[in-house]
N, C-alpha and C positions, 0 to 999 in steps of 0.2 A: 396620534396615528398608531394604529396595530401595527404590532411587530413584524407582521407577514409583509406589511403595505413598506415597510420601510428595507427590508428584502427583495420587494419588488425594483424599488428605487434602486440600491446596490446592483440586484445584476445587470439594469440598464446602462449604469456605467462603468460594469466589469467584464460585459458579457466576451468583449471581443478580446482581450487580457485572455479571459478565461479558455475562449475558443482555440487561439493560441495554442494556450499551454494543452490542451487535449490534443491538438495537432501535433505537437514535438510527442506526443505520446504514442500516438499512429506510427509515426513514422519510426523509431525504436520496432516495432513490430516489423514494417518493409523491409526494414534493411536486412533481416532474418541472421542474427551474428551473435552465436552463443556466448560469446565472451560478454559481450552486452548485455545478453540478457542477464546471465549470469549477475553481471556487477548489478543487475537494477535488484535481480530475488537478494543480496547481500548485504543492499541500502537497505531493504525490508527489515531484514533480518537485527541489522545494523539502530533501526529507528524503532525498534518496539522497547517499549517503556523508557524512551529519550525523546530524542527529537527530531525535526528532518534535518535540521542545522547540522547536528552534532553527525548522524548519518554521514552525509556529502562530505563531514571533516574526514570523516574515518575512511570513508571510499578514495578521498584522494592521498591520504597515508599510506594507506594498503598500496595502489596502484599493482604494478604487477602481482605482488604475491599473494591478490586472490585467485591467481591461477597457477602458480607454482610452489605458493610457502608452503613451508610446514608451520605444522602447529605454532611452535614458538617463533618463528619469522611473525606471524601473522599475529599474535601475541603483543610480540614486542612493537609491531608496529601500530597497534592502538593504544597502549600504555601511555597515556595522558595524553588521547585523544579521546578515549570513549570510555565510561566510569566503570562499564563493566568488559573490561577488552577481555580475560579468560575466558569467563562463557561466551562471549560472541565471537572470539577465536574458533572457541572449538564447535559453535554451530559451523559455521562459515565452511573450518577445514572437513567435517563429518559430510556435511554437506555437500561438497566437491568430489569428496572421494567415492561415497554412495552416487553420484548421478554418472561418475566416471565407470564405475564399475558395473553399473546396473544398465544405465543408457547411452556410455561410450561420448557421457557429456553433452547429448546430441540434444540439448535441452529444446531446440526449434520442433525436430521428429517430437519428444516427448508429450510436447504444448498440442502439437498438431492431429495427437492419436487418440485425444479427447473429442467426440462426438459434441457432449454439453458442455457450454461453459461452465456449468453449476459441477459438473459432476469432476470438470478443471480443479476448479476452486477448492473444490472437499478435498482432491489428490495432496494439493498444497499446503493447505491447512490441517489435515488429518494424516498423513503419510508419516512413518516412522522416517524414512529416508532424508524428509526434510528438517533439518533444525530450527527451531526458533518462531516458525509461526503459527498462529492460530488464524479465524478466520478474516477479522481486521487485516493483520500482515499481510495475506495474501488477498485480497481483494486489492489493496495498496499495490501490491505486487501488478497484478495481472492491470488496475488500472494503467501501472508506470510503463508497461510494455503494449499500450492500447486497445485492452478490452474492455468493453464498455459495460452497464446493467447494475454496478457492485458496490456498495456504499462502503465507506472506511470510517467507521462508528467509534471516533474516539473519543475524547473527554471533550473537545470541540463540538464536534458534533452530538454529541448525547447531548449536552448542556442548553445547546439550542433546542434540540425535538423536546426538551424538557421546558423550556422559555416559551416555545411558540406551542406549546400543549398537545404535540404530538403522541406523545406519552405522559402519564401524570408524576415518574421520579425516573433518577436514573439506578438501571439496575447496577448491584452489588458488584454479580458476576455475569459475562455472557458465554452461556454455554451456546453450541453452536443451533440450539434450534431457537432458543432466544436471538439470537443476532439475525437469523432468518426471518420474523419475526418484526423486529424492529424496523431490519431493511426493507420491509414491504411496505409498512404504515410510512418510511420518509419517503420511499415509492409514489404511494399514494396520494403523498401531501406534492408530490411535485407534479402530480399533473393537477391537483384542483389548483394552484397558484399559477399552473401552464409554464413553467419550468423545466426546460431539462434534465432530466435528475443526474446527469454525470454531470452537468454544470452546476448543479446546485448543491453538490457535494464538494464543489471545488468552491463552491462561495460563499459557503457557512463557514468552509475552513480561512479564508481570507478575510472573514468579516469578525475571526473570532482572533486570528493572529496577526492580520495589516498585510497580509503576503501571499501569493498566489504561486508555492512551491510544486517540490513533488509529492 
């Protein structure tokens, strides 16, 4: 059986798991609550070059003071929770205090004064203001707060568009027109297999780790 055919099989009996979990991701967006949003861009920020595991450890560590620590609060509170707590302190705290100073924290208004989501996306991932992501992180990002269109291209999913011959290796590095790039061809690959491609980003990553996260 081809690999696509046995993907086929998986999202049949994932698909409403998967439906799910895109739901609780909607509704993070409803509820329009900075502080929320906040903690979800922080998990981002928190899981690039770790894990979503270790993420959600670090977020419930932090708890409040990713909205009022200072640096070293926020420091000491992922010191043997997350391997690199000083840099992902000091994205986190640069971070807060640029959207405080710049946009009064009003991260919903911020989200909301983007016409494109594409041109969303680039703010996130390209913005001096933001710490710590590129365009993986924030496409993660904006998926965890319910937007949909945006693949999160990590070593999971590369591995598979490399397995199912999406592409013929995985790249080195992704610069952002490479990942653009990329994301079209898995684009592409989800409608010739008639998959939803935010669900099919959420079921390479569950069929490559047993888990249907954020």
């Amino acid at each position: 059986m081809q690999s696509y055919e046995r993907l086929k099989i998986a999202y049949n009996q994932k698909k409403n798991l998967i439906r799910k979990r895109l739901y609780e991701f909607e509704e993070v967006w409803k509820r329009q609550d900075n502080n929320e949003i906040f903690a979800e861009l922080c998990f981002c920020i928190l899981t690039a070059n770790a894990s979503a595991k270790m993420g959600l450890r670090s977020i419930d560590s932090l708890g409040d003071k990713l909205y009022s620590g200072t640096f070293y609060e926020i420091s000491n509170a992922l010191k043997g929770v997350h391997r690199f707590y000083n840099t992902r302190a000091g994205y986190i705290f640069e971070t807060r205090e640029n959207l405080t100073r710049y946009y009064n924290f009003n991260l919903v208004g911020l989200i909301k004064s983007f016409d494109s989501k594409l041109e969303l996306r680039k703010f996130f991932a390209e913005s001096r203001l933001i710490k710590g992501l590129g365009y993986k992180e924030a496409s993660h990002f904006l998926r965890n707060i319910g937007f949909k269109g945006f693949a999160i291209l990590d070593k999971h999913i590369l591995n598979t568009m490399c397995r199912l011959n999406i592409i013929c290796e995985k790249p080195k590095t992704l610069t952002p027109k490479k990942y653009l790039e990329l994301e079209e061809k898995l684009q592409n690959f989800a409608k010739d297999i008639n998959i939803d491609f935010d669900e099919l980003d959420l079921l390479i990553w569950s069929e490559q780790t047993g888990e249907i996260l954020k």
